[in-house]
N, C-alpha and C positions, 0 to 999 in steps of 0.2 A: 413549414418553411423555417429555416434557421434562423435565429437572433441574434444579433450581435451584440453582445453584453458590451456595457461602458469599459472604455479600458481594453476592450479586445478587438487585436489586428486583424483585417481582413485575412489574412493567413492562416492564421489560426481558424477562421472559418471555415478557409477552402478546406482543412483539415476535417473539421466539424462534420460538414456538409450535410443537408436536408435530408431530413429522415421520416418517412412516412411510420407513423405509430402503428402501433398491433390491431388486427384486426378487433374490431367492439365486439365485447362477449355476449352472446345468447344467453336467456336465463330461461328456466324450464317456468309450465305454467305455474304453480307455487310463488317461485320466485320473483317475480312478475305481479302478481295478486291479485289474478282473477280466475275463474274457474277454467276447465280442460275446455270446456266447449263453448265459447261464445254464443249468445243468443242471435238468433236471425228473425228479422222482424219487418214488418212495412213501416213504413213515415212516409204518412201523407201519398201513399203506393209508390213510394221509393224503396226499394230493398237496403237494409242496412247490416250490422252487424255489429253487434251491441257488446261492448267488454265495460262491466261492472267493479267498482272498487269494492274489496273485499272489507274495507271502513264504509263512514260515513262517508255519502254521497253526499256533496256541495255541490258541485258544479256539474252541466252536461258542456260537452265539448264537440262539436262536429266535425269529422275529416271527409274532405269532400274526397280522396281517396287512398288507396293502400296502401303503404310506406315500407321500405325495406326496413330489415333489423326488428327490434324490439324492445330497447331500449327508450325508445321517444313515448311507446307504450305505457312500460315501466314507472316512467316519469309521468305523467299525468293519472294514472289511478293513483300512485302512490301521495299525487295532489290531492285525492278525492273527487275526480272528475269522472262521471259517464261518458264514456268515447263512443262514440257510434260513427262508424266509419262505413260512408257509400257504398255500397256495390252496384250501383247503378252502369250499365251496359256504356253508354255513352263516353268512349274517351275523353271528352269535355264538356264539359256539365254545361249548362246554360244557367242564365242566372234565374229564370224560371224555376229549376230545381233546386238551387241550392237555397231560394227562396222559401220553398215547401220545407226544404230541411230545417230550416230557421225557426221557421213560422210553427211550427210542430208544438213545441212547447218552451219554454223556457231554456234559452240558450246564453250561455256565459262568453264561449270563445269558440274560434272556428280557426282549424290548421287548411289550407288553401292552396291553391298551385298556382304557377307561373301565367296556363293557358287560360283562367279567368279572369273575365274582366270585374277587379272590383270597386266599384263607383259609388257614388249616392244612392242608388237603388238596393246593394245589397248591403252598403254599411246603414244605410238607413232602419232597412228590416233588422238587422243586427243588435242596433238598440234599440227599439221595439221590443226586440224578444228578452231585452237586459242584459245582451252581451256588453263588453267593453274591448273584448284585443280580440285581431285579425293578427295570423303569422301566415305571410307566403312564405312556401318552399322552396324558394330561391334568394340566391345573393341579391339579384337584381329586382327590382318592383316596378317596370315601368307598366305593367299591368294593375297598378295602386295608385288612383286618385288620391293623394294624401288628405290634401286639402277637403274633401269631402268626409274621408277618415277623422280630420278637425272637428271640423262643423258639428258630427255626429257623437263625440265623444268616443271613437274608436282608438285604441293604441294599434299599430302596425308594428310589424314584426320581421327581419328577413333574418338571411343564416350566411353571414362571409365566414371566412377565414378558414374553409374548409374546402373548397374551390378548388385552392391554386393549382398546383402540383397536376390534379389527376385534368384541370381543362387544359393545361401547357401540356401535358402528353399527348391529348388526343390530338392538339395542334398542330404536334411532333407527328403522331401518327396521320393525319392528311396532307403534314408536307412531304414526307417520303411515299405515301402511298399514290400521291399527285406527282412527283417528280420521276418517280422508277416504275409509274404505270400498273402498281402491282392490281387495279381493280379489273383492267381491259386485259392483263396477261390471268387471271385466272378465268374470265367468260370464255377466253378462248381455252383456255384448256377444258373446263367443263362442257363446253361444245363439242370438243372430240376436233378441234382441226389443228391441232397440235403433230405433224409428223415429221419432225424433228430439227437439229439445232440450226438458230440460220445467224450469220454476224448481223444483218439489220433485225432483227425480229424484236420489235416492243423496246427498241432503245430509249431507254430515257436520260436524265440529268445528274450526276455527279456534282454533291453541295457543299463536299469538303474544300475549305477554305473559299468557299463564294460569299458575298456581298447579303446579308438578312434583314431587311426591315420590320421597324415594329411600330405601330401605329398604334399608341397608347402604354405608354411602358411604365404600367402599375405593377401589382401583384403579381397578376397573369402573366402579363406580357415581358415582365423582367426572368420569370422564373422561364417562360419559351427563352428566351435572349441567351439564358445561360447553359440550359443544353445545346444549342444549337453552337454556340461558342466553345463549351467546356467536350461536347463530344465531337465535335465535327470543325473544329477550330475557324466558326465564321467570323468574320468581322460584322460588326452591327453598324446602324442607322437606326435612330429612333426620331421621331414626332412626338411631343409631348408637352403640354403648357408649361408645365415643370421639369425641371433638369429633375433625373434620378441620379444624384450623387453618390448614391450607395452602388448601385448596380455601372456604373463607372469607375468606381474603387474597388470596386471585385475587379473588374476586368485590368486593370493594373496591377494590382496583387497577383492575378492570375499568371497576369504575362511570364513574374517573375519565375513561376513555374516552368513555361516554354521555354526561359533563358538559361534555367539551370536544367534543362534536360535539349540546349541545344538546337533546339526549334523555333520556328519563327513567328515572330509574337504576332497578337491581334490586335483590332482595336476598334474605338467605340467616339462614336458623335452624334451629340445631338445636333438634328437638322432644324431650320426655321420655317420648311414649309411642309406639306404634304407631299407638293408635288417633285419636291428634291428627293425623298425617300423611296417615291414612285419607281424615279427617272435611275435612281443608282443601284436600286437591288436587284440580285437576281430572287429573291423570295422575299416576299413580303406577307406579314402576319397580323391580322384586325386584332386587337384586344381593348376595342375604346367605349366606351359606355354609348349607349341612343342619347340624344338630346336631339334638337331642333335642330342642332349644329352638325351633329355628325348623319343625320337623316342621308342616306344616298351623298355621302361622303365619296364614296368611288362608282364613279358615273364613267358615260361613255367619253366626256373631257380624258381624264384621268385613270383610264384602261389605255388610252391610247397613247400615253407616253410611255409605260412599261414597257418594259425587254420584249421581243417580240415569245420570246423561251422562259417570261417568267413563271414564278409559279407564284399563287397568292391563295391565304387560307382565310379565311373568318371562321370563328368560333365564339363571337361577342354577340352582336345579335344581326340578325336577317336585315332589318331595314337599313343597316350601314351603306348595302352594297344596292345600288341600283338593279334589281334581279333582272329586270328586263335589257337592260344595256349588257349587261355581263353575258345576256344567251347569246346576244348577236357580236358579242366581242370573240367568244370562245367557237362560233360555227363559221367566223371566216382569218380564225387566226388556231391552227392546227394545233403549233407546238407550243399555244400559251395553258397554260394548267392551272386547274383551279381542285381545291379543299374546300365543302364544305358542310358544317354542322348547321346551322339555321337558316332558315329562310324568310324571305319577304312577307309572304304571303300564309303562314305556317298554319294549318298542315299542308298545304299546296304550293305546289313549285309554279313559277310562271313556266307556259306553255315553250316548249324547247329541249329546257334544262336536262330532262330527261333522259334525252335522246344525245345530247353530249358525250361523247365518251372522253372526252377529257377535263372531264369535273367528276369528283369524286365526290359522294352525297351520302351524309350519316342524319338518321333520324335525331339531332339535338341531343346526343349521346355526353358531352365534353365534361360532363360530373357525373356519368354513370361509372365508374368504380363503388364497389359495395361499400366499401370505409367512407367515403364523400356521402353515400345519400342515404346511408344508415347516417350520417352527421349530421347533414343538412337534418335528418329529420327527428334528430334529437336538439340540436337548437331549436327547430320552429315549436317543440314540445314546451322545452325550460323557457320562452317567451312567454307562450301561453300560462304556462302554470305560474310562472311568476308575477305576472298581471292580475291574475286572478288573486291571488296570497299577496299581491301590493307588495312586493318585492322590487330594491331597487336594479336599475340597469347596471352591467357590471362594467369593469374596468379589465376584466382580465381577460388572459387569452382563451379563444375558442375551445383550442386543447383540451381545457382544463372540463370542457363539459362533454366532450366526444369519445376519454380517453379514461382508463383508472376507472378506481372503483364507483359503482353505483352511488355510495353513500358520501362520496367526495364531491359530488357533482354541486356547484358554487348554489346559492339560494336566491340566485340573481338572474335578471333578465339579458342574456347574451345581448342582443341589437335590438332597440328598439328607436326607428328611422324617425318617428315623432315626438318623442319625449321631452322636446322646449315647447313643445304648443299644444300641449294637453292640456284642460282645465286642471288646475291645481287643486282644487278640492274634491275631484273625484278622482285623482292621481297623486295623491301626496306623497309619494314616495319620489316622484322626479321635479318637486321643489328645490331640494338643494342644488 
């Protein structure tokens, strides 16, 4: 996402404008520094798959599983750690296994996903076996009891700044594919009952220049804000505890753009309820964190004040949206239309959803671009290794570890969510 250096006008940004960097480069095995053929092995009769630093071994590292790219690789042998990464059959590991994987021998650090639950039971074992940092593979941790993470002497670890961009498209991608029908107009043609052009056939919604709300208008939800705005000239609404004053002086900066080419400007408010954002969009876009707060934030209350033709995406997480409310909101309201990436209940949709065909449904795809999760998984790497090397948290941007050369890569820990409440003397690097 662009920065706006001191001293420069939003204008000059819209010039700028958000540039996704070069794809991360592959290194051959050599360059990487472990042998052609990885070792395959049992732990504990879990199948793993064992990459050996070609220096001294310090550390073992466990990846509960396989990670795009090869870079996050890179970076932890070149720590000195033995990676032995899952091949365990199980989409979701239990905490049974990853248990075993711990318990195995001597473990330092564990790279972890989103779909684990990790509590006192597996940070526990963690130190036991002398680990000290857990890194999930997500921006978000609400699958991380932190506070347990405390207790036990574990550092946590997640991976922002590398998110944005590719989940604002995919949000982009389930509002148009929600609005213009395109997942019931290709069933039907892969069905064969396609025979030929009809004026009503599969009409859907036209969002140039309509009414978008954003319900949480951080990173995410400002960068959704600005293509919907900058490419389809919407006007926005947001809910948000804090004014985004920056993403309101885009959009005045922007206007002056419409002005000099003649067209008619947009424009942007922040609202003070949820239910005023509901009531005024024709699309509305989840991008708000889980808390207790936002738990089934859109309930069957608030479905039922929306446009009867709205369309509404979530892409933040499954339990925002009452899943149960929303089946029976969308099976007796035809032309309201839904996006979505996560679910309630995940990997299970409540009973209904399914059979919708006006919800559009992606397996929690919204950071699946290769550049996002080859990144994501080179941040949760530079956590770990830098915990382990008692290296401190960094100050800089994400970029700078995602991007450029291998040997530039900062000597610091990207994010780590705990680092005021770590015992100081077996964390003396996050004293200052």
């Amino acid at each position: 996402m662009a920065v706006r250096r001191l001293g420069q006008s939003v204008t000059d940004l819209l010039r700028q404008r958000s540039t996704i960097p070069p794809v991360i480069r592959l290194c051959n095995a050599q360059q990487r520094g472990f042998a052609d053929s990885p070792e395959q092995k049992d732990v504990n009769g879990i199948p793993v798959e064992v990459h050996t630093p070609t220096g001294e071994r310090k550390f073992r590292v466990v990846v509960t599983k396989d990670l795009p790219g090869d870079r996050w690789l890179q970076m932890l042998l070149k720590s000195g750690c033995q990676v032995e990464i899952c091949k365990h059959s199980d989409t979701i590991l239990s905490q049974d296994t990853i248990k075993k994987l711990i318990a195995a021998e001597e473990t330092h650090g564990v790279l972890g996903q989103l779909t684990e639950q990790w509590d006192s039971t597996l940070f526990e074992a963690l130190s036991k076996a002398g680990g000290s940092v857990y890194s999930n593979y997500a921006v978000g941790y609400n699958n991380v009891v932190v506070p347990d993470a405390n207790k036990h002497g574990i550092a946590v670890g997640n991976t922002p700044g590398v998110l944005t961009e590719t989940t604002a498209e995919l949000a982009l991608s389930l509002t148009f594919a929600a609005a213009r029908r395109i997942v019931e107009a290709d069933k039907f043609m892969r069905g064969g009952q396609y025979k030929g052009w009809l004026p009503n056939l599969f009409v859907g919604n036209l969002l140039q220049r309509k009414t978008v709300g954003i319900v949480g208008a951080g990173r995410i939800g400002a960068a959704y804000a600005r293509m919907m705005m900058e490419g389809h000239k919407c006007n926005l609404v947001y809910f948000d505890p804090y004014p985004n004053k920056f993403l309101e002086d885009y959009v005045d900066h922007y206007n002056k753009v419409l002005e000099h080419a003649k067209e008619e400007t947009v424009s942007i408010r922040r609202l003070e309820t949820v239910e005023e954002v509901l009531k005024e969009s024709d699309v509305v876009s989840l991008h708000c964190a889980l808390t207790d707060e936002t738990k089934h934030l859109i309930n069957s209350e608030r479905l039922s004040i929306m446009k009867p033709n709205a369309v509404l995406v979530n892409a933040s997480r499954g339990p925002v949206i009452d899943e149960a409310a929303l089946v029976k909101h969308l099976q007796k309201s035809p032309d309201f239309r839904v996006g979505l990436d996560v679910f309630e209940d995940e990997p299970n949709m409540k009973p209904g959803l399914a059979e919708c065909d006006n919800c559009v449904i992606v397996p929690h795809i919204a950071s699946a671009s290769f550049w996002t999760r080859a990144g994501m998984a080179t941040l949760a790497a530079c956590n770990v290794a830098a915990v382990l090397k008692q290296q401190p948290a960094t100050s800089q941007s994400m970029l700078s570890f995602v991007d450029g050369p291998f040997e530039k890569i900062p000597g610091e820990a990207p994010s780590i969510v705990n680092a005021k409440d770590l015992p100081k003397d077996k964390f003396p690097q996050y004293s200052k």
